[in-house]
N, C-alpha and C positions, 0 to 999 in steps of 0.2 A: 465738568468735563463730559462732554456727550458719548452716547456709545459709539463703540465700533459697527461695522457692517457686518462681520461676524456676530458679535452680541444683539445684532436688531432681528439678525433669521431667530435666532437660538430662542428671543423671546416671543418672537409670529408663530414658530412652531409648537411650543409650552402652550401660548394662548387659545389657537383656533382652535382647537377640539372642545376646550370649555364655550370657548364663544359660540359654537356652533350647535352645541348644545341646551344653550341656555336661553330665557324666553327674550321678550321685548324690552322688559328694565332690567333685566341683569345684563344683555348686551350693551343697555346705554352707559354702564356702570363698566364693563367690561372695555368698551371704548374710551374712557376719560381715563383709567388707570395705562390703559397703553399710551396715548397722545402723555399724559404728564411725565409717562416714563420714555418715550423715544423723541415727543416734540414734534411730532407728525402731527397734522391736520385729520378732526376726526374722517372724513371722504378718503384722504389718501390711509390712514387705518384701515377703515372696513375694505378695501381692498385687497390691502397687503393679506388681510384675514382671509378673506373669500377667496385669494389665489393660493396660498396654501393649504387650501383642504382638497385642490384640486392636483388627481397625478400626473408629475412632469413627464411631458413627453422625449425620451432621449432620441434625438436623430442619430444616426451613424456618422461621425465623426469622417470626415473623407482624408486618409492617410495621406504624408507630405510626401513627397517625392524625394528620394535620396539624394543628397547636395555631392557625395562623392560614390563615382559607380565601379564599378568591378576592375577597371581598370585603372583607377588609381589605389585601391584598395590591394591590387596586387603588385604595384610598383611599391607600399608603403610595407607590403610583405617582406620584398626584398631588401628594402633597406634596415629593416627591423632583423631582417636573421644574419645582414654583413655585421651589424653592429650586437651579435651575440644577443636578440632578445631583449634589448633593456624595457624600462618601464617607461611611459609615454610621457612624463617630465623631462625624464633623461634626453629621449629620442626629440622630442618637438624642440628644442634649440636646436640641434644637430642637422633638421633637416635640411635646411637651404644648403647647407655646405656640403653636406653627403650628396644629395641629389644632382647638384653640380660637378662634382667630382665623377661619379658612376657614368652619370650622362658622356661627360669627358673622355671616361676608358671605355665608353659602349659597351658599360654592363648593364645600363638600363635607357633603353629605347623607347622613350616617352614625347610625345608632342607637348609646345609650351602649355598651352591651356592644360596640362595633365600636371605637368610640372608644379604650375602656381596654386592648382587643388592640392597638389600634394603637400609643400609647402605651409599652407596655410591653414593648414590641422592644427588642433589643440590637442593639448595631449589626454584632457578628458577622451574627445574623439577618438584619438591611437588606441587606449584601452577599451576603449570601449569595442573598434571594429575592428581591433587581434583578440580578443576573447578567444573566438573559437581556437584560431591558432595554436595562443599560449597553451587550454589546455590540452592540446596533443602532442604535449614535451612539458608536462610534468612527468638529491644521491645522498649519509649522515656515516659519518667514521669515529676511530675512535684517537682517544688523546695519546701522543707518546712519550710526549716531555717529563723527564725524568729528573728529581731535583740537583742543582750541583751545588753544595754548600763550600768549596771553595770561594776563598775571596769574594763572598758575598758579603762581610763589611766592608771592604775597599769601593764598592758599586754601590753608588746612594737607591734608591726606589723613587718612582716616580710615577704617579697617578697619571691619570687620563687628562686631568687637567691641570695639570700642571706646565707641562709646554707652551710657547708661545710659536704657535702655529703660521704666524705669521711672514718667517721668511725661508724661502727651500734650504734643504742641506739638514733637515734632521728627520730622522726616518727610523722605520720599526720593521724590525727584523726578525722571522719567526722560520720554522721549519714544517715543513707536510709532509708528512709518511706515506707513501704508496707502500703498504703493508697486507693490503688484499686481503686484511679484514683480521690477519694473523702474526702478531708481533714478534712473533719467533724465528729464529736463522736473519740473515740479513737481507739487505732490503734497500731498493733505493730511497730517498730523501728529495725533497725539491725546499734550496732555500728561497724566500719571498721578502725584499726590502722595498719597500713603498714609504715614500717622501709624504709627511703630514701636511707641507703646507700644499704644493700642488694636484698629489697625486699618482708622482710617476712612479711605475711600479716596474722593477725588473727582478725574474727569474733565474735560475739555476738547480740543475739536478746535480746529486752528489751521491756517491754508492753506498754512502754509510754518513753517520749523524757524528763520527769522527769528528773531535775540537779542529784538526788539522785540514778535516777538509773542509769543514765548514769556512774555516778561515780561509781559506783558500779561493774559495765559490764568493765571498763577499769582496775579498781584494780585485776579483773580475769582475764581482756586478760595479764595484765601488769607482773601477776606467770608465764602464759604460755610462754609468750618470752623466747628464749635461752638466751638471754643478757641485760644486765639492759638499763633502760631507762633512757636515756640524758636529752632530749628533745622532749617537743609538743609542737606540730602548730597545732591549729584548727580555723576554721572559727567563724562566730560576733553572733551564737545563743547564746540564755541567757542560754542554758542545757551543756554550755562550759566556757563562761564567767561566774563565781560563785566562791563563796568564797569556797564551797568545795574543786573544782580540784585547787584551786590559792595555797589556802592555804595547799594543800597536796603535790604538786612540792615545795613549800618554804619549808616544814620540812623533805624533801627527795632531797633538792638542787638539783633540776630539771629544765631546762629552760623551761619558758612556755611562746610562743608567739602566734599571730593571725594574721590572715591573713589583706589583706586589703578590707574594705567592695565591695563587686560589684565583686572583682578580684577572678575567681572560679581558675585561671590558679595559683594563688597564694598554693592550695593544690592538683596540677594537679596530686601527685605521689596517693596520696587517693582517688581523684575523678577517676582516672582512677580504681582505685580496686572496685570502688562503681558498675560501669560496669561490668569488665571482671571474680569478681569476683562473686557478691553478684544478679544482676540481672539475668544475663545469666544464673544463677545455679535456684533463684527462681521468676524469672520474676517478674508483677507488682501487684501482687495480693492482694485484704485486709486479712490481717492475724489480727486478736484479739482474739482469745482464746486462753488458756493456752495449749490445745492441739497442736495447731499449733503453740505454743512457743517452746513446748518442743522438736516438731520435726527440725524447723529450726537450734534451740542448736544441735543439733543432726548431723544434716546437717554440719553445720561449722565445728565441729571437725573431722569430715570425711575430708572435703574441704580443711583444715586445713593440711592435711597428701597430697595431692595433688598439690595444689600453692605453699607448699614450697620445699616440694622434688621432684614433676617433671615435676611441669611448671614452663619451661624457660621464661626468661624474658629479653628484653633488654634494655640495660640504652643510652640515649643519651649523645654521645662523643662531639659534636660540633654542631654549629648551624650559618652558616653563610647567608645574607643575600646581594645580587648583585641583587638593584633596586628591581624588580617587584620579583625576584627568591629570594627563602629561601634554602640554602643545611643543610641539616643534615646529619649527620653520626653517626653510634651507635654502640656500642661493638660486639664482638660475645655473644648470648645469650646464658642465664647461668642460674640455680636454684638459688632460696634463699639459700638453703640449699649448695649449689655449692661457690657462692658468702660467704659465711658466713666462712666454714670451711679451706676456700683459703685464709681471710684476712690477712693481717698482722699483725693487733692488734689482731686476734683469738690466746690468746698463751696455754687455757686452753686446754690443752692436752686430762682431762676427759671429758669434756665439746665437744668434738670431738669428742673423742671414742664413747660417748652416744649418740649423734645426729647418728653417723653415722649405730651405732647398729640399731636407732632407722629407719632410711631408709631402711636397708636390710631386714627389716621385713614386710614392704610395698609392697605389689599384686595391682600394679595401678590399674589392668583391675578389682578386684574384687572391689576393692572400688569406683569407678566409678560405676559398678553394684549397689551396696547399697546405693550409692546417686541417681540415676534414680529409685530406691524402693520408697526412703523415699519421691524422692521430689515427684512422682505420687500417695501417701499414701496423701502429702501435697498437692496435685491440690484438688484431690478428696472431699477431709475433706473439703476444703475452698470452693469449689464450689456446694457441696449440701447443706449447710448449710442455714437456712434461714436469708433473708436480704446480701446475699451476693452484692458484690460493684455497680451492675447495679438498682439491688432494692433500695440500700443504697441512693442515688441519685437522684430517682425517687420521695421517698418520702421527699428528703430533696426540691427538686423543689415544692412537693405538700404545703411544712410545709412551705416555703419563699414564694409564692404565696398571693400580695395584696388582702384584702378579697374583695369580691364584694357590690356593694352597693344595697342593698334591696328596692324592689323594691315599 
C-alpha cells in the first residue's frame, strides 16, 4: 500500500536537510532510500528535495465576496427573533414558510431575489451569521416540587423510556413557580402540559400550586388540546399525586403515571418547555396578584398560537454511546401543528381543515408584537408594586432573624 500525499511531505521534509547536508555519495544513497520508499523517479526525488529547502512564498489569499449581504442578513434577523431565537436547525426548515407568511402580512418587505437567498441558508450559515446577535440576549431558578406520598402506590413510575411516543394524547405535566427567587407567602404558579409525541404545548397560570387548582388549569388546558388525552406523567408533588387528578383519569380511562423521584430527565419533554417556553417568555419574577394572573393567561394563549404553529421543534432519533462519547441524532425539525396534521393516526379530516384554517390566520410577527406589550405591561406591574421579590426577602431574613438577648 503506497503512501499517502500527507505521508510523502512529512517524509521530503525529515529528508532534505540530511540531503542537503551531505556530500555526493551519501546524496546517491540518500536518493535510492527515498525513491524505494515513495516509488518516485530518482529526477523527480531530487526535486521534491531541492523545493523543500526552498521558503514558500505565501500570496495573500484574495477574500470571497459574501454570497448573503446585509439585506438578507437582516430579513433572517427578523425571522429569527419572530420565531423566539431558535437554533439554526430549528430555523432552516422553517424558513420557506415563515418567509412566505411574513411577506404575506407585510412584516417583511423583501424582493424575490432576497427572498430565495434567504431561503436557501443552511443552518451552519444561520449560526454562523446571528453570532453576534445571539450574544447580545444571553435566566436559572429554583425547584419547588414538594413530595406527596399519598397514593403513590396506586400511580405506577414510569421512565423516560418507557412510553411509546409514537401516537399524540400522552403528555407530561409539570408546574413553574414564579416565586422571585423567594418561596415564601404565596405566589403564582404556571401549569405546562406538552404532548411527547408532537410537541404541542399549552399553558396555564394558577395563584397557587393548590391540588384543586391545579386540577382545574388542566381540565382547561385538557378542552384546548386538538386531541384527547391518553396519558399523564407527572412528577412526586402532592398538587399531582391526589385523589382528584387519580380519580378523574380512572372515570375518563386515562393512563396516569409518575415519574421517578430525584429523576427530572424522567419528564425531560415538560421540563424542557418549563424553559423554552414559559421562562424565556416571562422570566423569574414574583407574580401574586390577580392582575398579573390575568395578564400571563393572556400571555399563554397568545404563546399558545406560536409554539404550536411556528416553532419548530426537533425530536431525538437515536442516542448512542462509544465510552467517554454520546452521538445523537434528531429528525428534521418540524411544528406541533406540522407533526400533528402529517400523523398517521390524524384521520379527522375536520379536525385538519380547522387547525389549519386556524394557522393561515396567524401574523407571527404581530403576535410576537402583542406578547413583548403584554409581557413589558407584566415587568412593569410586578416591579413597581410594593414588597416586590428583593423586599420580599429582605424582610423575610428580618422576620427569621434569632432575637437578641437584652441586655
Amino acid at each position: 500500500m503506497g503512501l499517502t500525499l500527507a505521508e510523502r511531505r512529512a517524509v521530503i521534509q525529515a529528508t532534505a536537510i540530511r540531503y542537503d547536508r551531505a556530500d555526493k555519495r551519501s546524496k546517491g544513497v540518500i536518493l535510492d532510500e527515498l525513491c524505494a520508499t515513495t516509488g518516485w523517479h530518482r529526477s523527480h526525488a531530487r526535486k521534491a528535495l531541492t523545493a523543500a529547502l526552498k521558503p514558500t512564498v505565501m500570496s495573500p489569499r484574495c477574500s470571497r465576496p459574501p454570497k448573503y449581504g446585509p439585506e438578507v442578513i437582516a430579513a433572517l434577523t427578523v425571522c429569527w427573533t419572530v420565531l423566539d431565537m431558535p437554533a439554526g436547525k430549528r430555523l432552516a426548515p422553517m424558513l420557506k414558510e415563515l418567509v412566505a407568511v411574513l411577506r404575506h402580512f407585510q412584516e417583511l418587505v423583501i424582493d424575490d431575489a432576497t427572498a430565495a437567498s434567504l431561503v436557501s441558508m443552511s443552518a451552519a450559515t444561520i449560526d454562523r451569521r446571528l453570532a453576534p446577535e445571539r450574544r447580545k440576549h444571553q435566566l436559572r431558578g429554583r425547584a419547588t416540587t414538594k413530595p406527596g406520598s399519598l397514593l403513590k402506590s396506586q400511580i405506577p413510575v414510569r421512565t423516560w423510556a418507557d412510553w411509546d411516543d409514537d401516537r399524540p394524547g400522552f403528555v407530561e405535566i409539570d408546574l413553574v413557580s414564579h416565586d422571585g427567587g423567594c418561596a415564601w407567602g404565596q405566589f403564582a404558579f404556571t401549569l405546562t402540559v406538552t404532548d411527547i409525541c408532537t410537541g404541542w404545548t399549552e399553558n396555564r397560570s394558577i395563584p397557587s400550586k393548590a391540588a384543586t387548582c391545579v386540577f382545574r388549569a388542566l381540565k382547561v388546558i385538557v378542552e384546548r388540546m386538538p386531541f384527547p388525552i391518553l396519558g399523564v406523567d407527572s412528577d412526586n408533588g402532592a398538587e399531582f399525586i391526589n385523589t382528584h387528578l387519580l380519580q378523574w383519569c380512572v372515570d375518563n380511562e386515562i393512563t396516569f403515571t409518575r415519574a421517578r423521584p430525584g429523576n427530572k430527565n424522567d419528564g425531560c419533554h415538560v421540563e424542557q418547555k418549563n424553559w423554552a417556553v414559559v421562562r424565556t417568555v416571562v422570566g423569574y419574577h414574583r407574580y401574586t396578584t390577580a392582575s398579573e394572573m390575568l395578564l400571563l393567561n393572556e400571555i399563554w394563549q397568545l404563546q399558545s398560537k406560536l409554539t404550536n404553529y411556528y416553532h419548530p421543534q426537533q425530536k431525538l432519533v437515536s442516542k448512542v454511546r462509544h465510552g467517554a462519547k454520546v452521538t445523537k441524532k434528531h429528525d428534521t425539525a418540524a411544528t406541533p401543528f406540522h407533526r400533528l396534521i402529517n400523523h398517521p393516526l390524524m384521520v379527522d379530516e375536520d379536525r385538519i381543515v380547522a387547525l389549519t384554517l386556524v394557522q393561515s390566520k396567524i401574523n407571527p410577527a404581530a403576535v410576537q408584537r402583542r406578547i413583548h406589550a403584554l409581557t413589558n405591561q407584566l415587568l412593569i406591574l410586578t416591579t413597581s408594586k410594593p414588597g416586590d421579590s428583593v423586599n420580599t426577602r429582605a424582610l423575610i431574613r428580618e422576620a427569621v432573624k434569632p432575637p437578641t438577648r437584652a441586655s
